[in-house]
LUMLO-541465 format. One line per field, with one value per residue: residue number from 1; residue in one letter; x, y, z of N, C-alpha, C, O in turn. Coordinates in steps of 0.001 Angstrom, whole numbers, plus 500000, padded with zeros to 6 digits. Example, Ala and Ser with C-alpha at 12.3 -4.5 7.8 and 13.67 -1.06 7.14 Angstrom:
! LUMLO-541465
num <- 1 | 2
residuo <- A | S
n.xx <- 513190 | 512850
n.yy <- 494310 | 497750
n.zz <- 507800 | 507080
ca.xx <- 512300 | 513670
ca.yy <- 495500 | 498940
ca.zz <- 507800 | 507140
c.xx <- 513200 | 512900
c.yy <- 496700 | 500030
c.zz <- 507800 | 507870
o.xx <- 514236 | 513409
o.yy <- 496681 | 501138
o.zz <- 508465 | 508039
//
This chain:
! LUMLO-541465
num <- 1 | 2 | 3 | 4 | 5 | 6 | 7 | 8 | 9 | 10 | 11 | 12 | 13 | 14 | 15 | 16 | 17 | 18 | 19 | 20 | 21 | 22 | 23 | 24 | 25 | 26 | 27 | 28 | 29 | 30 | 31 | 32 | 33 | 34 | 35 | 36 | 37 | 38 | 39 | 40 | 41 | 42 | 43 | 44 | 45 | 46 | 47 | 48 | 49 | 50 | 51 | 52 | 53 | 54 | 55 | 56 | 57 | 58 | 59 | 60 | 61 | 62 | 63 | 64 | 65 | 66 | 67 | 68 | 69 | 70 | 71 | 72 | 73 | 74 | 75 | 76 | 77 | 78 | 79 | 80 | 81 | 82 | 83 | 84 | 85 | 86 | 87 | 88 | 89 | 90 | 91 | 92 | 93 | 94 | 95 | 96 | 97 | 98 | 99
residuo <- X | X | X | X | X | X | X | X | X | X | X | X | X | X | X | X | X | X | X | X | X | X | X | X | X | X | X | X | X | X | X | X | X | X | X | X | X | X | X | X | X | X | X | X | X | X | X | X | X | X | X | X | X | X | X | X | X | X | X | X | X | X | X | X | X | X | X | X | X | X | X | X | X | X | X | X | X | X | X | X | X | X | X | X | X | X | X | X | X | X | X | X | X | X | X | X | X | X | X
n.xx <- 382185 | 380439 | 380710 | 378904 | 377358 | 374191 | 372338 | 370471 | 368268 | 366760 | 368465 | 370486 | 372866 | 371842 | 371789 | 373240 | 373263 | 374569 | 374558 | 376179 | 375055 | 375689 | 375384 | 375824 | 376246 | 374303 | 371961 | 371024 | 370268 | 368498 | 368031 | 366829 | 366299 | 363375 | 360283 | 361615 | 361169 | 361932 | 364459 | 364801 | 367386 | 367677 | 369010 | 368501 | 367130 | 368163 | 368356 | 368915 | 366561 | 364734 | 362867 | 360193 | 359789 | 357820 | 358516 | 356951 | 356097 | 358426 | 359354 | 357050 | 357517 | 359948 | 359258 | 357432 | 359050 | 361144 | 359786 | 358575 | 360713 | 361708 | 361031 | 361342 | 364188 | 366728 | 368527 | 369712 | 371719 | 374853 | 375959 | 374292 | 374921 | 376723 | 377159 | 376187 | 377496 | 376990 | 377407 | 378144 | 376627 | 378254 | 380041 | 381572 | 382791 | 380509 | 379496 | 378101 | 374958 | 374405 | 376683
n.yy <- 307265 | 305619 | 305804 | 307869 | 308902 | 309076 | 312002 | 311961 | 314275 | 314194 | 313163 | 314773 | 317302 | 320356 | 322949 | 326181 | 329524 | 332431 | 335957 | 338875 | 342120 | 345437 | 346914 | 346161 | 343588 | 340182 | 338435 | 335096 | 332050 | 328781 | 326312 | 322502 | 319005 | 317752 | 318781 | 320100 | 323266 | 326254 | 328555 | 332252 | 334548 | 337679 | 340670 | 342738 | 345581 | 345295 | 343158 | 339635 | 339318 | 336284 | 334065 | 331515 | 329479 | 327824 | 325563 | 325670 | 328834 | 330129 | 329761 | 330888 | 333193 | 333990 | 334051 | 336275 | 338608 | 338490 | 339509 | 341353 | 343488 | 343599 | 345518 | 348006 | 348700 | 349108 | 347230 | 343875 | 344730 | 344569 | 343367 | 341281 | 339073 | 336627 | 333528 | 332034 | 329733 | 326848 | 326267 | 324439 | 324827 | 326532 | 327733 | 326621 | 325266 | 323569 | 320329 | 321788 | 321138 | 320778 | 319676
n.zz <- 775600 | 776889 | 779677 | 780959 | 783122 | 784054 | 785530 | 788213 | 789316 | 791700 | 793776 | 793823 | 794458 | 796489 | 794512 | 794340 | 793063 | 792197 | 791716 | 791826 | 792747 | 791626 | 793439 | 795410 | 797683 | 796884 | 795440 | 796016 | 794745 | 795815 | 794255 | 794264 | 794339 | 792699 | 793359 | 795923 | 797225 | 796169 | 796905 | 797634 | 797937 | 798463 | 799223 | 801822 | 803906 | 806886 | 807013 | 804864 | 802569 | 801949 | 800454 | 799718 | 796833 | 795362 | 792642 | 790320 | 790883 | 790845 | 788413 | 786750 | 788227 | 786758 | 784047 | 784114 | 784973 | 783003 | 780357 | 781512 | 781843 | 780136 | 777966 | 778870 | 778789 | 776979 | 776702 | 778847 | 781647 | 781663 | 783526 | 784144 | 781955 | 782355 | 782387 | 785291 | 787414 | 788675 | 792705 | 795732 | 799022 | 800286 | 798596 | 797122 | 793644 | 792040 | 789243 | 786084 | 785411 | 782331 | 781236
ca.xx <- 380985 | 379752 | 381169 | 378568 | 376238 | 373045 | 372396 | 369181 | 368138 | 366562 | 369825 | 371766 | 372556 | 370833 | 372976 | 372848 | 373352 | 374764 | 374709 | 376677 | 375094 | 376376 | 374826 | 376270 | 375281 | 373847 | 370918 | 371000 | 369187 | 369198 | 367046 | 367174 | 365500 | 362278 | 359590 | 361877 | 361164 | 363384 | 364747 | 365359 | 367837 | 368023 | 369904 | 367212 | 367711 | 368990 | 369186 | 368774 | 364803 | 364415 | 361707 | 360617 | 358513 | 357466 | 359288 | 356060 | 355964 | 360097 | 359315 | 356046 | 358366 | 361554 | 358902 | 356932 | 360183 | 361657 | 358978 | 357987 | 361715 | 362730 | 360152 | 361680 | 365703 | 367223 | 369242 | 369971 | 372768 | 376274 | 376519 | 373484 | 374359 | 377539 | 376784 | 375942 | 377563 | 376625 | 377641 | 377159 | 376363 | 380133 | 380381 | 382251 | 381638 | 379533 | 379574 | 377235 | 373779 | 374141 | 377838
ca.yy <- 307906 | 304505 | 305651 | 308595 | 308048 | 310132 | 312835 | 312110 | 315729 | 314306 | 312698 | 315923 | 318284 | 321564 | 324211 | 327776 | 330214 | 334049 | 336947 | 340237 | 343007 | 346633 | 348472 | 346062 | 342229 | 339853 | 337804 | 333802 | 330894 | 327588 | 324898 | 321142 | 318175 | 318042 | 318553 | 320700 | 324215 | 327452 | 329620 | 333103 | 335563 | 339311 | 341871 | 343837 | 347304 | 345076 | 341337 | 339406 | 338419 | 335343 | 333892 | 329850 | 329644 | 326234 | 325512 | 326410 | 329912 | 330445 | 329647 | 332198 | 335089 | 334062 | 334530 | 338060 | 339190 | 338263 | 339628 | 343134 | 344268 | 343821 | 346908 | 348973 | 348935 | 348682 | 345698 | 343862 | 345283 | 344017 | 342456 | 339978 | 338045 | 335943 | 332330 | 331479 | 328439 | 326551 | 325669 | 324855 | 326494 | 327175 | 328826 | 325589 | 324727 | 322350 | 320376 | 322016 | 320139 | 321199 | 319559
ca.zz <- 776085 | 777654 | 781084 | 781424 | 784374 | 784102 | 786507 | 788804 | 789687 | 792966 | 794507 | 793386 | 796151 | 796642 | 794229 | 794733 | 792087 | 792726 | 791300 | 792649 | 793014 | 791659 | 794460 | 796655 | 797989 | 796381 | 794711 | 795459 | 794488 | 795956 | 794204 | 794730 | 793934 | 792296 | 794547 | 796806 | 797385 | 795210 | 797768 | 797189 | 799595 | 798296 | 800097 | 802498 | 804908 | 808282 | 806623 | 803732 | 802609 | 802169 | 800038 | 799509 | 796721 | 794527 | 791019 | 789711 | 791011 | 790359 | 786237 | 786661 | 788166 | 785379 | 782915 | 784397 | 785269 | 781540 | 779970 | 782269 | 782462 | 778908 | 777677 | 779760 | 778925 | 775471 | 776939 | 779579 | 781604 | 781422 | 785035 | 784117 | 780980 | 782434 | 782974 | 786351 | 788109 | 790321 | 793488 | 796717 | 800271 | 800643 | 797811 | 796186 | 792303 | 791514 | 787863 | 785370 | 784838 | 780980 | 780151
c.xx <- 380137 | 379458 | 380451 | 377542 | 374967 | 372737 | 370809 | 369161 | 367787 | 367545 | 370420 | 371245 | 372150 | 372014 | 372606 | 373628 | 373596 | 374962 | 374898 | 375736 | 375291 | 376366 | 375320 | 375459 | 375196 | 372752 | 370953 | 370031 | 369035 | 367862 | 368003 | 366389 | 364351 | 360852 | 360227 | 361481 | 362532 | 363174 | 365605 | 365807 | 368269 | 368304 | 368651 | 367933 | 368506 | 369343 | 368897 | 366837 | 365234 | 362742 | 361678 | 359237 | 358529 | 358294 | 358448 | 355941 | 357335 | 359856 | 358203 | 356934 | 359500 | 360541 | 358183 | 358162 | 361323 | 361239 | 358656 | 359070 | 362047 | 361781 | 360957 | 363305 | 365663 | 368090 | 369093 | 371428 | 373678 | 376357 | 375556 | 373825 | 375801 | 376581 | 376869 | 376352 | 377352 | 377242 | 377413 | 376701 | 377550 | 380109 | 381204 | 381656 | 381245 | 379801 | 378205 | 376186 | 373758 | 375413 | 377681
c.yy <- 306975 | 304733 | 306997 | 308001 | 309304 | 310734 | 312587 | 313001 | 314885 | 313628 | 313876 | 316965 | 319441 | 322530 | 325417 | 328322 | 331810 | 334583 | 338340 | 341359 | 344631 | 347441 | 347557 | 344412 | 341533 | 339037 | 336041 | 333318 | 330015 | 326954 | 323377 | 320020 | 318490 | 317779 | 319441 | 322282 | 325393 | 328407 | 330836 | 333896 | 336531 | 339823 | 342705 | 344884 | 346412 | 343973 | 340891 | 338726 | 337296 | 334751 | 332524 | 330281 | 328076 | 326575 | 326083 | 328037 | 330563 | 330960 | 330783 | 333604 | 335053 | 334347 | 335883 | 338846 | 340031 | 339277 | 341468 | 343617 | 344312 | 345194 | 347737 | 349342 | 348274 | 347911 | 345264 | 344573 | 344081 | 343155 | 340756 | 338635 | 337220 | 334818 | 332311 | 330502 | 328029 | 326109 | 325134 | 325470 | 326955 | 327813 | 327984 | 325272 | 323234 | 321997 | 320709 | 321120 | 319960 | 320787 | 318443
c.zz <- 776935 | 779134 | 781110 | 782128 | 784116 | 785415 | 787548 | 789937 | 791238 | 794261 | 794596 | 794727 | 795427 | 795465 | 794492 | 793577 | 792504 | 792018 | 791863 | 792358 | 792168 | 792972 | 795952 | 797137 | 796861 | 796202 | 794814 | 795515 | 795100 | 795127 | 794353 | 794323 | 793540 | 793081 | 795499 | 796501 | 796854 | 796658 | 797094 | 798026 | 798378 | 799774 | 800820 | 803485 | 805920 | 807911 | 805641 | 803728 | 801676 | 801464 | 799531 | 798800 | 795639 | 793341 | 790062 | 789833 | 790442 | 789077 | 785880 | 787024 | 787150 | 784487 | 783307 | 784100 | 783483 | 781039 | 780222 | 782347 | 780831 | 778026 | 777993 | 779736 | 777245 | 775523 | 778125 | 780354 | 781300 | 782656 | 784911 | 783066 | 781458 | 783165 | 784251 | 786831 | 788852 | 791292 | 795200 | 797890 | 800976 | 799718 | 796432 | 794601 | 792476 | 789802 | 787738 | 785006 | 783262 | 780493 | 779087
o.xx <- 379225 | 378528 | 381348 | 376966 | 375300 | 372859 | 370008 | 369668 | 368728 | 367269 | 370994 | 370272 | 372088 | 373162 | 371471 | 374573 | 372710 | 375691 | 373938 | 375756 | 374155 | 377119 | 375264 | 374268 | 375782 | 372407 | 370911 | 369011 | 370183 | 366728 | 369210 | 365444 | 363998 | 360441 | 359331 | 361504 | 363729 | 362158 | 366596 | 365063 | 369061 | 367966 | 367879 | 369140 | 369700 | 370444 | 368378 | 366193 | 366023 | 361665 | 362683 | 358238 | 359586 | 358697 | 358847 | 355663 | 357268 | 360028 | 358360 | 357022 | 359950 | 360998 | 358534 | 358277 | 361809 | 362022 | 358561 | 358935 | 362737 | 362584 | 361374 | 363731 | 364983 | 368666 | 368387 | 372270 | 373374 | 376982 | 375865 | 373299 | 376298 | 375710 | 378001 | 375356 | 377413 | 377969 | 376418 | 376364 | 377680 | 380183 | 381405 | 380470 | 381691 | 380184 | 377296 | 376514 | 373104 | 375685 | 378538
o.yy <- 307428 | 304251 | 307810 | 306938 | 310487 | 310026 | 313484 | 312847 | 314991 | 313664 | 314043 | 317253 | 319593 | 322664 | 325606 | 327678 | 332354 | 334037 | 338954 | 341441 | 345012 | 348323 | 347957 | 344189 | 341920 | 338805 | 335501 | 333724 | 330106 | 327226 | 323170 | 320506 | 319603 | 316647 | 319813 | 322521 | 325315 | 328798 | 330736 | 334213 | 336198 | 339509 | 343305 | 344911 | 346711 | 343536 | 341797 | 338031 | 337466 | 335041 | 332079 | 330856 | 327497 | 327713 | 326807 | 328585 | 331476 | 332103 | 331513 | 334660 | 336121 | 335260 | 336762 | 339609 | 341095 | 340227 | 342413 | 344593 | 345252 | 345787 | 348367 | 350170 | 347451 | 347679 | 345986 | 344969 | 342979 | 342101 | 339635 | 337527 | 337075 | 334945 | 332694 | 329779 | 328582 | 325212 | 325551 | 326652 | 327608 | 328986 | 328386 | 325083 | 322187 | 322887 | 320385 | 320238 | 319004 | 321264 | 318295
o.zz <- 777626 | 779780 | 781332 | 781897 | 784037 | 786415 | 787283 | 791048 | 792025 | 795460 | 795672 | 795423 | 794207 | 795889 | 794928 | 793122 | 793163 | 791191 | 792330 | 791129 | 792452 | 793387 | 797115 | 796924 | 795851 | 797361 | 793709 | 796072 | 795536 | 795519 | 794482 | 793701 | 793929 | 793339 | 796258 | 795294 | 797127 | 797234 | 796371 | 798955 | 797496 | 800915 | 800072 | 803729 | 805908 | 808245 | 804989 | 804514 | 800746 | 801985 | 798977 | 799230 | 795391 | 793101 | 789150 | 788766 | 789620 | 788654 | 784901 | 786398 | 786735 | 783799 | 782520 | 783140 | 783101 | 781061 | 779438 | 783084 | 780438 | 777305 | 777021 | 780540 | 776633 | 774461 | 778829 | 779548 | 780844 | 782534 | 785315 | 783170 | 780341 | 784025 | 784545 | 786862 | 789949 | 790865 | 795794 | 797823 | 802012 | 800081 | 795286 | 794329 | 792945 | 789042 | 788502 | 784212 | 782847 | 779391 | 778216
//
């Protein structure tokens, strides 16, 4: 276990995170170092939106979001609860921050 190197988030490249769709498209993420800006691209009518918002604001909509949607459905669906990997703006994996 000697030979693990610790991960310093602000060296580490940007990952992106996806999630398909049902209706079609999808949902990514990118964050990146600390201090960098969370980018968000949803599927829109002619192109994808596009939204850059602070780490602080990200963790405020994961918790509204959390929070205001789970009332409202007697689960989550089925397409949401598979782990997420990351990788990066190819589409390539990335190793897990959490192994």
């Amino acid at each position: 276990m000697d030979d693990l190197v610790p991960v310093d988030l602000a060296d580490d490249p940007p990952r992106y995170y996806r999630i398909p769709l049902p209706s079609g498209g999808d949902v990514c993420v990118r964050i990146a170092g600390e201090g960098d800006p969370v980018l968000i691209s949803a599927p829109g009518q002619e192109r994808p939106v596009v939204t850059v918002v602070s780490r602080e604001v990200a963790w405020a909509l994961w918790a509204v979001l959390s929070d205001g949607l789970l009332p409202w459905t007697d689960a989550c669906p089925d397409w949401t609860r598979e782990v997420i990997e990351p990788t990066d703006e190819h589409g390539r994996p990335l190793p897990s921050l959490f192994l």
